[in-house]
N, C-alpha and C positions, 0 to 999 in steps of 0.2 A: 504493500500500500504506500510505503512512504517513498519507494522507487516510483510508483505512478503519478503521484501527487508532485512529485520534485519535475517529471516530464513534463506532465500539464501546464502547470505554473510555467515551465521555462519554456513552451511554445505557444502559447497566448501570446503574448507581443506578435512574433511571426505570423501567425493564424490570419492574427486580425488586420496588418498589414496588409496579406496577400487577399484577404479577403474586399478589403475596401480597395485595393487594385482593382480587383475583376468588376466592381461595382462602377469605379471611376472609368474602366476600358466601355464599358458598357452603356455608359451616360455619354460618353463622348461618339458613340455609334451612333447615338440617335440626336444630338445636336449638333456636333461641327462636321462630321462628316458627312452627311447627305447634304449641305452646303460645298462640301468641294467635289462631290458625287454633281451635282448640277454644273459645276464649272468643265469637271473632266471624267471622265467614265474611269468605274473603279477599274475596269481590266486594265487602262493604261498607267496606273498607278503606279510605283515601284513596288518591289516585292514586299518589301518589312511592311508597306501601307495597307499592302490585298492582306497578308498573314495579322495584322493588326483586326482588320472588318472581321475577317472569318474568324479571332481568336474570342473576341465578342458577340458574337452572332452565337459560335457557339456555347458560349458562357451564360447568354441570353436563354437557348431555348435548351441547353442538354446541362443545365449546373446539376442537374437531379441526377444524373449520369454519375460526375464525380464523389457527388455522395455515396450513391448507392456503392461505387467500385471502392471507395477510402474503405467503407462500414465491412464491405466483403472482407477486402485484404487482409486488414485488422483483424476479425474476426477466425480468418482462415490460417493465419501468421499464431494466434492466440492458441488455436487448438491444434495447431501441429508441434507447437513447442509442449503445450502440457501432454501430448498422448504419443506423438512419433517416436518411435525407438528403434525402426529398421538401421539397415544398415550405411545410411545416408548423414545418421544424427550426428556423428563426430564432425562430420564437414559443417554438419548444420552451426552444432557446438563452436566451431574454429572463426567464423565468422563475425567478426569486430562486435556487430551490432547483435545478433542476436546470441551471441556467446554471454549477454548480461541475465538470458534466463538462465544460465546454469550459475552462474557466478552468486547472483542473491537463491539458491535454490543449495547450492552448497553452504552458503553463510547462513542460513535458516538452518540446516542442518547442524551443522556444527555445533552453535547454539540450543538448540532445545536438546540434543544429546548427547553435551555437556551439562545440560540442568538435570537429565533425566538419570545418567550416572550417576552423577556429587549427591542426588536422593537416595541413592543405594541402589537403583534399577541396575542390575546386569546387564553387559551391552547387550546380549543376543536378543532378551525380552526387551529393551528400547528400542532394536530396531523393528521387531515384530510392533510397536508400539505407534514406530513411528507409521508402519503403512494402514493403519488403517485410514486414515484421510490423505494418503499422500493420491497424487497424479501417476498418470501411468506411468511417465518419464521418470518421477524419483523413486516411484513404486522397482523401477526394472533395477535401479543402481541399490536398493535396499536388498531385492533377493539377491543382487550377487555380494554384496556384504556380507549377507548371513550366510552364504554358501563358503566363503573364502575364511569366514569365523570357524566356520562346521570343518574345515582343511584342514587343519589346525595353524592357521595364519596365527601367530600372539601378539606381534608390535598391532597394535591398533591403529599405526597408521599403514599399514600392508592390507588391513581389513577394508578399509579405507578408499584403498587406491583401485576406482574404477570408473575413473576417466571423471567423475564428477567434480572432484578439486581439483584447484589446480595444483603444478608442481610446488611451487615454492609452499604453499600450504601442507600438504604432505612431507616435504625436507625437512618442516619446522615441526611437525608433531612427528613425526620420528625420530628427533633429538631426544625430544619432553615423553617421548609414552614410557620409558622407563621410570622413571622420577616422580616423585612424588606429587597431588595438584594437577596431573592432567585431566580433569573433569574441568577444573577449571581454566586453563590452558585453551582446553577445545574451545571454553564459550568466551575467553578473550579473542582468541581466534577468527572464531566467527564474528563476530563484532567488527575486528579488525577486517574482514573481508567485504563487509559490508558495506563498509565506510568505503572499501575500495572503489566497489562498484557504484556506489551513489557518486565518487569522483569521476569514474568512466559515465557515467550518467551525463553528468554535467555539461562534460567535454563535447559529449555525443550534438547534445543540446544545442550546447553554442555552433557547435559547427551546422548542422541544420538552421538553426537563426541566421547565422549569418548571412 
């Protein structure tokens, strides 16, 4: 939530820019330019003037068009990341922008089981714990935790290691899984990961603004 909330906010400016754009290209189709439409025919126009008319014209009568396609995208972009697991996902994962679901998806993790540990939960029952409301996608990296626990993997962060964190996350709790406080470790961790990603967030942000 506070990753979506932080987007939001930071592309409202933009939105609304581009949106009184199209409103301003679209006033000006139906005032100055059918005054130079009478002086000279649109065909003889130069190019950027004809892709100007037609960029309004269709802003005019198809804006419903870009709704309906933004709401699809979104929507279709939203349910592949919480349910796709084929063999596609790592590339999916690798990918600047949408590599920020695994990133707060991991920092969520980390987090709640480190709280659910330092309560005396046993990992193997935390992670059964953890899928019952998890997504398909954290659901698929959950059974293979518990399958590489059931191995007998013991560093917990070898338990760990499947493909959901990233490296430097894993190098750092396999220092700490021996030592004493890694429950709490994990959920600075994640915290710490968190923070990352609401930075890559930002970044993301400004660079779309601008």
């Amino acid at each position: 939530n506070t990753a979506i909330n932080a987007i939001l906010n930071s592309l409202t400016y933009p939105l609304i820019v581009l949106v009184l754009g199209m409103i301003v290209s679209v006033f000006i189709n139906h005032t100055i330019l059918p005054q130079f439409a009478s002086i000279k025919p649109i065909t003889m126009w130069p190019t950027i003037a004809q892709n100007v008319v037609a960029f309004a014209n269709f802003i005019q009568y198809y804006w419903w068009l870009l709704v309906i396609g933004a709401v699809a995208v979104l929507g279709l972009l939203t349910y592949l990341l919480r349910t796709y697991v084929g063999n596609g996902r790592k590339l999916m994962d690798a990918v600047p922008v949408l590599s920020l679901y695994r990133q707060f998806a991991a920092a969520r993790l980390m987090e709640v089981l480190g709280l659910l540990v330092s309560n005396g939960v046993i990992l193997k029952k935390a992670l059964r714990i953890l899928q019952y409301n998890a997504t398909p996608y954290l659901s698929m990296h959950l059974l293979t935790m518990e399958y590489r626990l059931s191995g007998g993997k013991e560093n917990i962060a070898e338990v760990l290691d499947t493909g959901l964190l990233d490296k430097n996350d894993l190098m750092r709790l396999r220092i700490i899984a021996a030592g004493k406080g890694f429950d709490h470790a994990l959920v600075r961790q994640g915290m710490r990961a968190s923070e990352i990603g609401m930075q890559r967030v930002q970044t993301f942000v400004r660079l779309f603004g601008g």
